[in-house]
BAFI-3210 file (N, C-alpha, C; in Angstrom, 3 decimals, decimal comma, padded with zeros to 6 digits):
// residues 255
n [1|2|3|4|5|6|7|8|9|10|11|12|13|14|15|16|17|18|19|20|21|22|23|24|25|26|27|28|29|30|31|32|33|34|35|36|37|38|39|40|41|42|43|44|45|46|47|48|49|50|51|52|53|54|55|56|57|58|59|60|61|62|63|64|65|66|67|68|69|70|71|72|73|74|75|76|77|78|79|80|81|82|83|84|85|86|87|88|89|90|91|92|93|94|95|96|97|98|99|100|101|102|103|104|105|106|107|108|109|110|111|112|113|114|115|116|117|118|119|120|121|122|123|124|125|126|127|128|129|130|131|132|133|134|135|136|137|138|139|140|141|142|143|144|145|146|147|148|149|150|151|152|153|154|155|156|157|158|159|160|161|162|163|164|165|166|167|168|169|170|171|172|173|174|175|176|177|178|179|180|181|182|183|184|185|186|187|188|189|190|191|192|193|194|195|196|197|198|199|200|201|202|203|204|205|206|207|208|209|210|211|212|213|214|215|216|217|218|219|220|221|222|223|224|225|226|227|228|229|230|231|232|233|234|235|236|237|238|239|240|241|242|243|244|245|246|247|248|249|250|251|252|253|254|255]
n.u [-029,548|-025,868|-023,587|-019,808|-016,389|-013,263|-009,919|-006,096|-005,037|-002,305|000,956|001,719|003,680|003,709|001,481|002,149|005,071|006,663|007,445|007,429|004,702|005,202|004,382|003,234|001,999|000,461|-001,403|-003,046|-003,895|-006,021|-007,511|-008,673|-009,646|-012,035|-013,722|-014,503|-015,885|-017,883|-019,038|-020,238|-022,333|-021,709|-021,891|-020,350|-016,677|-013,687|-010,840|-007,842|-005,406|-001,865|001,451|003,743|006,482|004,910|002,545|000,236|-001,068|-001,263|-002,438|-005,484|-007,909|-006,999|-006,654|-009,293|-010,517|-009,393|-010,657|-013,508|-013,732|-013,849|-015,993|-019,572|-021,609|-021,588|-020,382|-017,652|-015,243|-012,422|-010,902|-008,885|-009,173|-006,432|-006,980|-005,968|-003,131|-003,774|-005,145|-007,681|-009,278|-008,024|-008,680|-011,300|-011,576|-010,678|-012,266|-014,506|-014,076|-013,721|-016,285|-017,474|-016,570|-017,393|-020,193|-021,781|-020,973|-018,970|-017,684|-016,513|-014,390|-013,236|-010,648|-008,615|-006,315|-004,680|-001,571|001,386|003,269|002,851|002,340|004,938|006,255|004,913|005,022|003,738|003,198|002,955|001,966|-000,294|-002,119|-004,753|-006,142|-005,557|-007,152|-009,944|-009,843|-009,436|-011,788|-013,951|-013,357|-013,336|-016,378|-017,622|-017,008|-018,052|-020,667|-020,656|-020,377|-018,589|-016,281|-015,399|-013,041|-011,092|-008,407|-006,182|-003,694|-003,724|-003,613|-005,732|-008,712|-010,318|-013,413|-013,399|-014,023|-014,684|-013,881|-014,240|-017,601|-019,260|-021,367|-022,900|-025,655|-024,899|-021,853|-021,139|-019,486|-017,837|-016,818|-014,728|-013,810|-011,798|-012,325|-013,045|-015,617|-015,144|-014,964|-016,262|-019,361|-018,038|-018,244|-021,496|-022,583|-021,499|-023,282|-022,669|-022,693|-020,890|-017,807|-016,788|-013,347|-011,228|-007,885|-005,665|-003,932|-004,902|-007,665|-008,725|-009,437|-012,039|-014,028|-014,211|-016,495|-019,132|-019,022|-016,224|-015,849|-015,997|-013,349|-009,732|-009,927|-009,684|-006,057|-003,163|-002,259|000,748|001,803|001,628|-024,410|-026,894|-027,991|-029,210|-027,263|-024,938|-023,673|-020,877|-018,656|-015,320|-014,077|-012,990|-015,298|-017,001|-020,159|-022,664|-024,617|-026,729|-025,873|-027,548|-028,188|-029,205|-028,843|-028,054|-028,439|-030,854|-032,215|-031,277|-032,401]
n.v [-041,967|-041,184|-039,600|-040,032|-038,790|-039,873|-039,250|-039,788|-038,051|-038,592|-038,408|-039,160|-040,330|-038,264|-039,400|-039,426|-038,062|-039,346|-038,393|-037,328|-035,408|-032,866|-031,815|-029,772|-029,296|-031,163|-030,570|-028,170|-029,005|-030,685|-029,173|-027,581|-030,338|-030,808|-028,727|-029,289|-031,483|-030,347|-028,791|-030,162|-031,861|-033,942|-035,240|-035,323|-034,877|-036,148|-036,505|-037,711|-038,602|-038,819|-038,967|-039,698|-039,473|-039,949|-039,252|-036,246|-034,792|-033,903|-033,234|-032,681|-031,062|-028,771|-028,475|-028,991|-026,587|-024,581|-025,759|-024,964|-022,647|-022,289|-023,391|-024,722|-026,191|-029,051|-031,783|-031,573|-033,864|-035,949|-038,624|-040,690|-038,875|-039,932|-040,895|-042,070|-040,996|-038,308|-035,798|-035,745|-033,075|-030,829|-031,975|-031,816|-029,114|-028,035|-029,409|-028,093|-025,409|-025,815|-026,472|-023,853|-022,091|-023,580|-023,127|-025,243|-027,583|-029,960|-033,100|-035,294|-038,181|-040,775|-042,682|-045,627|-045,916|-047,226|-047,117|-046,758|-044,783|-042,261|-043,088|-043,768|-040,515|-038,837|-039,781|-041,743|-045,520|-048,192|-050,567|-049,487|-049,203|-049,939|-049,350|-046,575|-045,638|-046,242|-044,396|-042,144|-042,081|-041,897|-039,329|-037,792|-037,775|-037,248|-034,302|-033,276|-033,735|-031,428|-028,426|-027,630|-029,637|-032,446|-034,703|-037,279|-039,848|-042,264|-041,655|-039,393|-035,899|-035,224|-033,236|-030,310|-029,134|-027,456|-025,368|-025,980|-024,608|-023,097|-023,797|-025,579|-024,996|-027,015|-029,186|-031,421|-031,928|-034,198|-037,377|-040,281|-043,678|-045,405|-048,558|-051,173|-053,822|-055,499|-058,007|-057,571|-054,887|-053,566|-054,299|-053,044|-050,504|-050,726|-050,961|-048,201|-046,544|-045,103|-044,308|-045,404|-046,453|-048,377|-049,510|-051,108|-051,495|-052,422|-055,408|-058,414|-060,076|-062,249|-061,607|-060,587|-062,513|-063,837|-065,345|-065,177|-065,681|-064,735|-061,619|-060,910|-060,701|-059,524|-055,578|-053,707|-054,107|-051,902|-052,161|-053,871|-052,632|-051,187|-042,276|-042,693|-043,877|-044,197|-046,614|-045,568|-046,963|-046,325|-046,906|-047,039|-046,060|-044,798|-043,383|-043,303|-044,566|-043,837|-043,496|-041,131|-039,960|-040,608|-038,220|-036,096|-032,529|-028,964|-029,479|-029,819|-032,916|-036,019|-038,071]
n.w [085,851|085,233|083,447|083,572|083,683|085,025|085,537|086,476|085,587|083,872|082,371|079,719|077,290|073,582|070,749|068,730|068,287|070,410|072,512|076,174|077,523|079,357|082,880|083,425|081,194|080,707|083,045|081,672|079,406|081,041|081,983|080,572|079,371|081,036|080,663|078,562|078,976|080,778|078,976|077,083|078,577|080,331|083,611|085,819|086,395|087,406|089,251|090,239|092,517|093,263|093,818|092,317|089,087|087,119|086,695|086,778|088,669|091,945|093,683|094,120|094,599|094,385|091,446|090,322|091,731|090,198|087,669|088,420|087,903|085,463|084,273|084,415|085,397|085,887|087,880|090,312|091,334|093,787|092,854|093,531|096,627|098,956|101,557|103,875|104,034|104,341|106,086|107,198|108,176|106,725|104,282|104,262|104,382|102,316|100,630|101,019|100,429|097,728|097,412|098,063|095,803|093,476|093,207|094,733|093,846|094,525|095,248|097,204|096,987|099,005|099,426|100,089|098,606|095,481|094,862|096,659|097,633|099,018|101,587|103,027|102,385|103,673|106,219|107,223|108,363|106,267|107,940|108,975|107,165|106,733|108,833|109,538|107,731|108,521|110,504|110,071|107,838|109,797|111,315|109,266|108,008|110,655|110,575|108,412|109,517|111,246|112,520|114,871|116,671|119,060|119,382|119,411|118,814|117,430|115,129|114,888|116,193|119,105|118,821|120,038|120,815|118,685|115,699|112,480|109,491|105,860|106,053|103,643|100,500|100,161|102,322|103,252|102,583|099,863|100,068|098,488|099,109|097,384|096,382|096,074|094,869|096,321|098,451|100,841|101,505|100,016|101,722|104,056|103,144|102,502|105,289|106,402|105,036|102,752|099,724|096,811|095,268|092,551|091,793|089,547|089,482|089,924|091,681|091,772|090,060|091,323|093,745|093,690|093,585|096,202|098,648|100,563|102,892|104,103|104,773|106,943|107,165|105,874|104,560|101,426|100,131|099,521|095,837|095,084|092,357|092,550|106,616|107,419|105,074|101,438|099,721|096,735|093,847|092,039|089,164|088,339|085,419|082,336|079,659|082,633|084,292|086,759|088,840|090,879|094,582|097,125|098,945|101,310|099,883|098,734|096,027|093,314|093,228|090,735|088,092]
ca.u [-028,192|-025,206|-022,112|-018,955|-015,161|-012,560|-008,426|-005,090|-003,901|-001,396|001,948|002,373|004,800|002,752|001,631|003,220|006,627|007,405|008,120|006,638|004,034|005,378|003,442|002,333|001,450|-000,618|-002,173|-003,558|-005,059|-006,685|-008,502|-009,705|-010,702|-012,843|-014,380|-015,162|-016,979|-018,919|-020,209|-020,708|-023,360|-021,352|-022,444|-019,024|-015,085|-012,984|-009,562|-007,101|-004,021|-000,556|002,781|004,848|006,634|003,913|001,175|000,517|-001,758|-001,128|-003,556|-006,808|-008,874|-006,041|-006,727|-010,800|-010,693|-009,037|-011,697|-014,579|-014,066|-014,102|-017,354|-020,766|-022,764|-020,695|-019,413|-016,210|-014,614|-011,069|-011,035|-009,809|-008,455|-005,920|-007,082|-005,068|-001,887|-003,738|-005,474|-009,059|-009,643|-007,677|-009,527|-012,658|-011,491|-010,360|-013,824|-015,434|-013,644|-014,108|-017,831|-017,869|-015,816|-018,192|-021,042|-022,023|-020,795|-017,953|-017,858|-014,658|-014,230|-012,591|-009,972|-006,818|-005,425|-003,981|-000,433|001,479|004,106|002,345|002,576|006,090|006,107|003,820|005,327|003,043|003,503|001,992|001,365|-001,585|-002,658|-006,659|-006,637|-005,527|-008,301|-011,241|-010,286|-009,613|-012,662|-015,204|-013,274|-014,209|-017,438|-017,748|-016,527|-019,687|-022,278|-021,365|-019,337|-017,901|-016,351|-014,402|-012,266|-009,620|-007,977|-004,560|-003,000|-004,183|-004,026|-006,795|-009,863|-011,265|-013,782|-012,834|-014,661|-013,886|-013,910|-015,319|-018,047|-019,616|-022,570|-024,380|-025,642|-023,631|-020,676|-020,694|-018,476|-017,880|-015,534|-013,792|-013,157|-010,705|-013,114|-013,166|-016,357|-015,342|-014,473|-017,653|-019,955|-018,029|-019,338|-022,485|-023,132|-021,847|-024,473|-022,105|-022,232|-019,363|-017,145|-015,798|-012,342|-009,789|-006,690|-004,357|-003,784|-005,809|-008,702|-010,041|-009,791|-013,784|-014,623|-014,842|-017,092|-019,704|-017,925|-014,927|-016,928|-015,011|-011,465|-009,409|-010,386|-008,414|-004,882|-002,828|-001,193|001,832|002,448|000,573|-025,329|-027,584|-029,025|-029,081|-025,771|-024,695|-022,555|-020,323|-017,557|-014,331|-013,665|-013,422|-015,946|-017,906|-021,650|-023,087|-025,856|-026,411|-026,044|-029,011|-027,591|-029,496|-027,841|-028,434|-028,961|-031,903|-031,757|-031,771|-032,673]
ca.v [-042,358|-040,090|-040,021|-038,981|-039,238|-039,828|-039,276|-039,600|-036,898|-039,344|-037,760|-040,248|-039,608|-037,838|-040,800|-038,725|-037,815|-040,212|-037,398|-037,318|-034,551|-032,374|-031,740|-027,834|-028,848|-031,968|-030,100|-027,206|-029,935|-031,363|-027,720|-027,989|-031,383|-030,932|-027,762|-029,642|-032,508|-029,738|-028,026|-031,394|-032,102|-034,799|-035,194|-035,516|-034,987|-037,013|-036,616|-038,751|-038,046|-039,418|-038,664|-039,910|-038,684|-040,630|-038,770|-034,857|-034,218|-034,299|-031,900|-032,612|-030,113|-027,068|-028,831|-028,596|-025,597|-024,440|-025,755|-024,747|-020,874|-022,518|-024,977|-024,152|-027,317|-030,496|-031,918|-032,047|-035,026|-036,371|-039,776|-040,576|-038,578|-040,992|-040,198|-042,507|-040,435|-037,360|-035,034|-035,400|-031,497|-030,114|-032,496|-031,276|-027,365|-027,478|-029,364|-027,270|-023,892|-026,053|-026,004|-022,565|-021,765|-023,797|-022,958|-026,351|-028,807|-030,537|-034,307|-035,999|-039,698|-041,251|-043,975|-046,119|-045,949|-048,567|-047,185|-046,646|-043,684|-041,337|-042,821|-043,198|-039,766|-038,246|-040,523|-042,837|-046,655|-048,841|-051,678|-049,197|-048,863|-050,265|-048,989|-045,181|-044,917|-046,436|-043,648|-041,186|-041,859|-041,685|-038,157|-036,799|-037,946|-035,876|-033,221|-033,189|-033,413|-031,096|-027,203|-028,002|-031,223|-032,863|-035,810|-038,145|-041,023|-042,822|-041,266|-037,706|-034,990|-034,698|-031,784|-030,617|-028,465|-026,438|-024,672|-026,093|-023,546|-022,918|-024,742|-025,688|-024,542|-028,494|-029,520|-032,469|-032,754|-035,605|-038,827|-042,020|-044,421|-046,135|-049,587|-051,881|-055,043|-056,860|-058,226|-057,006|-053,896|-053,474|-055,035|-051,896|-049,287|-050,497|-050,791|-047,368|-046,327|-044,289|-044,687|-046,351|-046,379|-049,637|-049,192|-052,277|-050,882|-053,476|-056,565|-059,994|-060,394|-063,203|-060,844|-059,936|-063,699|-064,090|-066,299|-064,323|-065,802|-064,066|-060,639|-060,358|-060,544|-058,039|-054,943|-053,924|-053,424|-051,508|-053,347|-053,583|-051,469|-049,723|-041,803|-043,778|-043,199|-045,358|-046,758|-045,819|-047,313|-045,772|-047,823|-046,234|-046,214|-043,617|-042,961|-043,807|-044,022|-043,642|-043,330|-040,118|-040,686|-039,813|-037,414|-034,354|-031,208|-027,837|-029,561|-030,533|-034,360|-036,007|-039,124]
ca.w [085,490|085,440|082,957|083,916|083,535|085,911|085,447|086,674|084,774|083,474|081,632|078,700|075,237|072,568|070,306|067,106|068,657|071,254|073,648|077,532|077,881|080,442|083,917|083,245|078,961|080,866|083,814|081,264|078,706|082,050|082,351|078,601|078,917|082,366|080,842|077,333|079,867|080,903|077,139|076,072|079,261|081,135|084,498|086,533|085,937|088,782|089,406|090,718|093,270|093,117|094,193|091,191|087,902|085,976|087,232|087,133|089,842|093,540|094,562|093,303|095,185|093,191|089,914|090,441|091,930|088,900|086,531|088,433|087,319|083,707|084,149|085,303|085,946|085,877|089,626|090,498|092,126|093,910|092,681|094,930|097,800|099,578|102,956|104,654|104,441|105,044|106,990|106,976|108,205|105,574|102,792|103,810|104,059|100,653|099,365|101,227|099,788|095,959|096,731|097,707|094,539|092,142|093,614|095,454|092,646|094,970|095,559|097,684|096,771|099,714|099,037|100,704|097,708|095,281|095,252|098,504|097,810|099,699|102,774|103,478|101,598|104,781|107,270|107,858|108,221|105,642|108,539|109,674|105,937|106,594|110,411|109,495|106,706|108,882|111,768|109,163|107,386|110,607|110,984|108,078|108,310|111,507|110,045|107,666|110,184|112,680|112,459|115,694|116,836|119,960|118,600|119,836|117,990|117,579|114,523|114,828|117,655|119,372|118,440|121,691|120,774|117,651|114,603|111,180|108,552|105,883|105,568|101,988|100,075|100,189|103,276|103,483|101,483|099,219|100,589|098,474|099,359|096,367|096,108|094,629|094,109|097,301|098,585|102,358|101,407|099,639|102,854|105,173|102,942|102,795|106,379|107,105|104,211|101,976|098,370|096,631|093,847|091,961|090,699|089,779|088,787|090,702|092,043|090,654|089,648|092,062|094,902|093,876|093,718|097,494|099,530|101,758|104,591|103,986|104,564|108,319|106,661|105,940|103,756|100,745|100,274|098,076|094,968|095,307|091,712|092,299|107,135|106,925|103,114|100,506|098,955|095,488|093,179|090,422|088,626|087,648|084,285|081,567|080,654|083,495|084,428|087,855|090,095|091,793|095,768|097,874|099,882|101,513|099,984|098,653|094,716|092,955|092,904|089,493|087,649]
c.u [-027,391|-024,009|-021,019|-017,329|-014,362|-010,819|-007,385|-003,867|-002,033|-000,290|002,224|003,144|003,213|003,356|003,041|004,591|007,145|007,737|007,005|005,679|004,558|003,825|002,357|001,832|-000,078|-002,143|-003,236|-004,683|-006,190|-007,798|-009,756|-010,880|-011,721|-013,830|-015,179|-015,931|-017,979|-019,670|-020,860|-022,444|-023,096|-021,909|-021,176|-018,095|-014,350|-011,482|-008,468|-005,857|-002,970|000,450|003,764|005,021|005,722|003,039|001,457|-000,365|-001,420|-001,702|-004,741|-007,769|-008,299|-007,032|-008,424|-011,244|-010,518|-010,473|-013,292|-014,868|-014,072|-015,422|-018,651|-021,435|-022,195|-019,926|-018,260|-015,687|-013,257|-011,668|-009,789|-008,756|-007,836|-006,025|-006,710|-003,622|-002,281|-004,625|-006,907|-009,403|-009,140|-008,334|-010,743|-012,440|-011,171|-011,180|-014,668|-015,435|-013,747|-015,870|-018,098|-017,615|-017,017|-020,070|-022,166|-021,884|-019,661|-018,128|-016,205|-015,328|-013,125|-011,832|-008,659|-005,950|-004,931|-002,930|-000,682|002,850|003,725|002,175|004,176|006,221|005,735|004,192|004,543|003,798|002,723|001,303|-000,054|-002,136|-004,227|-006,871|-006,653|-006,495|-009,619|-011,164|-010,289|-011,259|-013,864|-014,732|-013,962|-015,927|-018,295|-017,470|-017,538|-020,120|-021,811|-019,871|-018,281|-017,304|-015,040|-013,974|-011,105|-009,465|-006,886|-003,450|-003,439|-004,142|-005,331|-007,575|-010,235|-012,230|-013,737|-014,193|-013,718|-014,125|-013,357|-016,522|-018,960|-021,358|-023,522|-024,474|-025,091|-022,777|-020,950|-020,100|-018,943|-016,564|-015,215|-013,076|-012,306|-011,321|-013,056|-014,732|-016,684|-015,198|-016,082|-019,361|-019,764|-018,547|-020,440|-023,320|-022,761|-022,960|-024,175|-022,508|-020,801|-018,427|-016,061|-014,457|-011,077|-008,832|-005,282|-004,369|-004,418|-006,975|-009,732|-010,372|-011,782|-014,434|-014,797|-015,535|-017,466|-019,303|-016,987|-015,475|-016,250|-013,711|-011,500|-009,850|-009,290|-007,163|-004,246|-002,015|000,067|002,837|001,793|000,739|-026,420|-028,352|-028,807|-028,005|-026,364|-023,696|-022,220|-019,247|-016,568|-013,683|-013,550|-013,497|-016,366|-019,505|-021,654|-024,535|-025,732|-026,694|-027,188|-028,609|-028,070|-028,830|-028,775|-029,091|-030,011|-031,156|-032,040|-031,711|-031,569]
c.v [-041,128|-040,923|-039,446|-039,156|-039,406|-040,118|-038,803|-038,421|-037,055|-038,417|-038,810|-039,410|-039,438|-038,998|-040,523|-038,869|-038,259|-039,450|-037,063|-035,491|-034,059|-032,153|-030,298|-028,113|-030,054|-031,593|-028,861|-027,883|-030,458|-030,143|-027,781|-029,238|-031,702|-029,903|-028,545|-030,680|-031,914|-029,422|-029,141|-032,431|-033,534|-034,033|-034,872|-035,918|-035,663|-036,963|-037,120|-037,808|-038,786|-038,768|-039,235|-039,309|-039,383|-040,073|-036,995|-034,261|-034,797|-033,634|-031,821|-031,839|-028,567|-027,776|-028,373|-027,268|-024,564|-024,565|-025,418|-023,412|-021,044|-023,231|-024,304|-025,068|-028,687|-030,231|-032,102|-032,710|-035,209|-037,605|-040,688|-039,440|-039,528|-040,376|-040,459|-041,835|-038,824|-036,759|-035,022|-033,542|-030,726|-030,686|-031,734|-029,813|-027,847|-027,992|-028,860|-025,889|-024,355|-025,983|-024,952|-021,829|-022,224|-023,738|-024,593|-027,281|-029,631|-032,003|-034,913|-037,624|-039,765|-042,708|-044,830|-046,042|-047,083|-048,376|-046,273|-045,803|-042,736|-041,900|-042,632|-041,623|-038,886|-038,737|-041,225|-044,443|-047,552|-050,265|-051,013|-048,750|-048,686|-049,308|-046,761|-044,932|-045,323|-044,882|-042,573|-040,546|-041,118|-040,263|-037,309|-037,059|-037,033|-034,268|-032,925|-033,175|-032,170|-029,425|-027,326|-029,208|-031,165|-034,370|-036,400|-039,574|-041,221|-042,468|-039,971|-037,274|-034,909|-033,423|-031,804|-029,140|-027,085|-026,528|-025,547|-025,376|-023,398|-023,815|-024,366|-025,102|-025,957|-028,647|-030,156|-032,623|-033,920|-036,748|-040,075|-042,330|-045,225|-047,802|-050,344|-053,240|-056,308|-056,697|-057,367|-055,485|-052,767|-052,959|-053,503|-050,927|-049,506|-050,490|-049,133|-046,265|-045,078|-044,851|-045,021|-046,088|-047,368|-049,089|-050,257|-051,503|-051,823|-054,353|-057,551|-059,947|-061,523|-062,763|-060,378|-061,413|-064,485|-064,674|-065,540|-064,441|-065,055|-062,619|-059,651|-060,168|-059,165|-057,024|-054,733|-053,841|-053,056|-052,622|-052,899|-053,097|-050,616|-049,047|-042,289|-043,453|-044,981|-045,429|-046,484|-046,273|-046,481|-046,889|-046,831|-047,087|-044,893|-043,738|-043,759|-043,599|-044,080|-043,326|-042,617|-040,770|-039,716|-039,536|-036,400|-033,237|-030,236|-028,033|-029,996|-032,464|-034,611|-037,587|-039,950]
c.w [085,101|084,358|083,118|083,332|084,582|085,303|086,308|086,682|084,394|082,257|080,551|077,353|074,697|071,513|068,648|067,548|069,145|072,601|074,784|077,193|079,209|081,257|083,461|081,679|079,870|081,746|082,738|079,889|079,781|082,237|081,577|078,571|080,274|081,464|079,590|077,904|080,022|079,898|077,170|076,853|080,349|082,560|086,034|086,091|087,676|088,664|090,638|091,827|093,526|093,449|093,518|089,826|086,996|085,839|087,375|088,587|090,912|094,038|093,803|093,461|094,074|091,790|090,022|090,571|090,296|088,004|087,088|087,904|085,822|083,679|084,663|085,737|086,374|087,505|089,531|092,175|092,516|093,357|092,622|095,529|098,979|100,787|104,109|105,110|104,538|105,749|106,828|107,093|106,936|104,606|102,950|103,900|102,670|100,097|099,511|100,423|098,220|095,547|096,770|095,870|093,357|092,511|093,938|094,343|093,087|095,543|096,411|097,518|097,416|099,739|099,795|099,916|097,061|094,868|096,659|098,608|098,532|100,981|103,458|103,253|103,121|106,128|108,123|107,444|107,680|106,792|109,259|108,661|106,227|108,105|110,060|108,502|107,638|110,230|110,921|108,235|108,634|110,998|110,509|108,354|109,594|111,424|109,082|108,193|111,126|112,519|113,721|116,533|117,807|119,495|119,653|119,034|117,991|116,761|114,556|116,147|117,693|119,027|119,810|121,043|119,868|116,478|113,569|109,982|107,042|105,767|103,887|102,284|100,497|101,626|103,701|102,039|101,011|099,260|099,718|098,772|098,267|097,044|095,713|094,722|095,320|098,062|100,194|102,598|100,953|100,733|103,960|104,553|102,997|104,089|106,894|105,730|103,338|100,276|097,908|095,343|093,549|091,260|090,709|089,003|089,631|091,317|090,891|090,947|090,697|093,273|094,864|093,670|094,905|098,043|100,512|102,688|104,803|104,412|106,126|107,806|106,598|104,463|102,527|101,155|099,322|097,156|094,835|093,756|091,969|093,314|106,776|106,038|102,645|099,950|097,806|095,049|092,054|090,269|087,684|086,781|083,393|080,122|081,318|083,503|085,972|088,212|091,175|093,196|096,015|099,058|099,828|100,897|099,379|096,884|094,501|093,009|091,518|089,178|087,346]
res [x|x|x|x|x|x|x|x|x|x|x|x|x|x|x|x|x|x|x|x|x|x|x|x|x|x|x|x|x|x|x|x|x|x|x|x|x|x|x|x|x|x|x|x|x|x|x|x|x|x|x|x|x|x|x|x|x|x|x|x|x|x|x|x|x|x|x|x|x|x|x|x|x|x|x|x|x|x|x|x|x|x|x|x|x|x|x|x|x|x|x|x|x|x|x|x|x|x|x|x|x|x|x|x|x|x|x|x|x|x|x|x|x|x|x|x|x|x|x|x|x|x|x|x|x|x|x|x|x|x|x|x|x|x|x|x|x|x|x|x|x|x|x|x|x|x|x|x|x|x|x|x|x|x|x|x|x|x|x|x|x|x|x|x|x|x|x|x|x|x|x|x|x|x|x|x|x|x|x|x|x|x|x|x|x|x|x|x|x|x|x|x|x|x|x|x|x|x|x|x|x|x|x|x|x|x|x|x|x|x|x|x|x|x|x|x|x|x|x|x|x|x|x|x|x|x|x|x|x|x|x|x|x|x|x|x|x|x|x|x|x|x|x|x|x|x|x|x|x|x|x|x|x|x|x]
***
């Protein structure tokens, strides 16, 4: 068992004064409190990505990067990386260049997201919300097994035969996919045999009370405020616990 944290890097009023925490006073506590995860022997820090004034991070790979030259042992996570509105190649160059940086301690948590500013934002169309993360995801995913890769798909230019650079210290990058509490949503990660990560933060509640039948429907969607291994689960909360995935890489495995 693993304990970790995971944040937003949420801008709220200071409780004393009433007054918003600016972005640069919130992002530099976010340093502090990743590196004090680490002293203290936590297992994993997770950080979130957003595109609103509520939220300080939009670049979760910078922010990590950042705290890995402060941290020595503790993983660092997106939680999630909305990978629907972007670029699989570039996500995995920059978790690849965060594991070089922390010397193989880089995890990407792959998500649709449960807000939906970032796609208009990127110019995508939320009616291909579930369709642009399943081609997105099997992307990336190729993009972990293999330094060179020929690609074609419907929202992306084609790869014909290109280098992706650099690659990371672990053998395979790290991939969970993040949930938001639906049963079908659940069902697709575990058939493509990723580990997972529970996180309700929007919509209702009976969305995870489902009927195995239901299991073909459709996968999540955002709320509107808002290889073949063994699956793991984590559950986002903070803190969190988890269950390391059993994924080949360059670390010791641990209990």
């Amino acid at each position: 068992m693993e304990l970790g944290i995971y944040t937003f890097g949420e801008v709220t009023p200071d409780p004393h004064t009433g007054q918003a925490v600016s972005p640069q006073a919130r992002l530099r506590d976010l340093i502090e409190e990743i590196q004090l995860a680490d002293q203290v022997g936590l297992d994993v820090f997770g950080v979130g990505e957003h595109h609103r004034p509520d939220f300080a991070v939009s670049a979760p790979a910078i922010v990590l990067a950042a705290a890995a030259e402060r941290t020595e042992r503790i993983r660092l996570s997106s939680a999630v990386s909305v990978l629907g509105s972007d670029d699989p190649v570039r996500v995995f160059q920059q978790f690849a260049t965060l594991d070089l940086l922390s010397g193989g301690r880089a995890e990407i948590m792959a998500g649709r997201g449960s807000f939906i500013e970032s796609f208009p934002l990127f110019g995508y169309d939320l009616r291909d919300y579930d369709e642009l993360f399943a081609e997105k995801l099997g992307l990336l995913l190729r993009l972990r097994e293999s330094e060179r890769i020929t690609w074609s798909g419907t929202y992306r230019a084609p790869i014909e035969d290109r280098g992706v650079y650099p690659r990371p210290i672990q053998d395979l990058l790290p991939i969970w996919v993040a949930v938001g509490g639906t049963p079908e949503s659940a069902a697709r990660t575990g058939l493509l045999g990723l580990p997972m990560a529970l996180a309700i933060i929007g919509g209702q509640p009976e969305r995870s009370r489902r009927s195995p039948s239901s299991i073909a429907g459709p996968p999540d969607r955002p709320a509107t405020s808002r290889r073949p291994r063994s699956a793991s689960t984590r559950t986002a909360s903070s803190p969190t616990t988890r269950r390391s995935p059993r994924i080949p890489s360059s670390r010791p495995s641990r209990a």
